[in-house]
N, C-alpha and C positions, 0 to 999 in steps of 0.2 A: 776540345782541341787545344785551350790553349797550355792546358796540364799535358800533354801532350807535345807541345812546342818546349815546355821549360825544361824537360826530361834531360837530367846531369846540368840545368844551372848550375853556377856556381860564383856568377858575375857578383856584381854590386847591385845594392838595392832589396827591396822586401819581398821579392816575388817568395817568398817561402809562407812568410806571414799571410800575403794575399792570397794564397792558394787552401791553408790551412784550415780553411772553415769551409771548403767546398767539402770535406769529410762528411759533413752534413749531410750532401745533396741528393738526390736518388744513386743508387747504389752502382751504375756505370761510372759515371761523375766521379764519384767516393773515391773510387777504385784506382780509377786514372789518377786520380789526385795523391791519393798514398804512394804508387811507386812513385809520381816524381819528387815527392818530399823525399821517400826512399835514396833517390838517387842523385841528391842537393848537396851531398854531404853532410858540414855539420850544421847549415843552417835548415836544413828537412830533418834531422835527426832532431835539432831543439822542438821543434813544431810538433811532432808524432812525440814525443816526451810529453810534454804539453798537456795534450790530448787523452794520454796512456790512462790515466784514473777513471777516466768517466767509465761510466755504467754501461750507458747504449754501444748502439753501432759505430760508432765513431771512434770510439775509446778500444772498441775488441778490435778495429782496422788497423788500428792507432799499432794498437801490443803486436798485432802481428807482422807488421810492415818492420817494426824494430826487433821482432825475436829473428826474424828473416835476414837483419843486417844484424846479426848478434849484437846487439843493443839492447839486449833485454836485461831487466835488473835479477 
């Protein structure tokens, strides 16, 4: 819920950072959590960069939440 409340932050502060590792969490969680990195601008866009390398689930959510906002490399 609370990725869900931050959806198009873009205030001050680190909610992007604090959200970024819920990419982790069972795959409802994840989900919610990528679009609102998605939708943070550039501070979800640094975070889903971040992330982009990794191997697992987190990393393929990662690439695809950024090819989605054309941010892919």
């Amino acid at each position: 819920m609370a990725a869900y409340a931050l959806r198009g932050w873009q205030g001050p502060g680190d909610a992007a950072a604090r959200l970024a590792p819920h990419l982790d969490d069972t795959w409802a969680v994840a989900v919610n959590a990528a679009r609102t990195l998605q939708s943070m601008g550039h501070a979800g866009l640094v975070e889903l960069q971040a992330r982009a390398s990794r191997q697992d689930l987190s990393g393929l959510l990662a690439r695809q939440m950024l090819w989605q906002a054309g941010a892919h490399r």
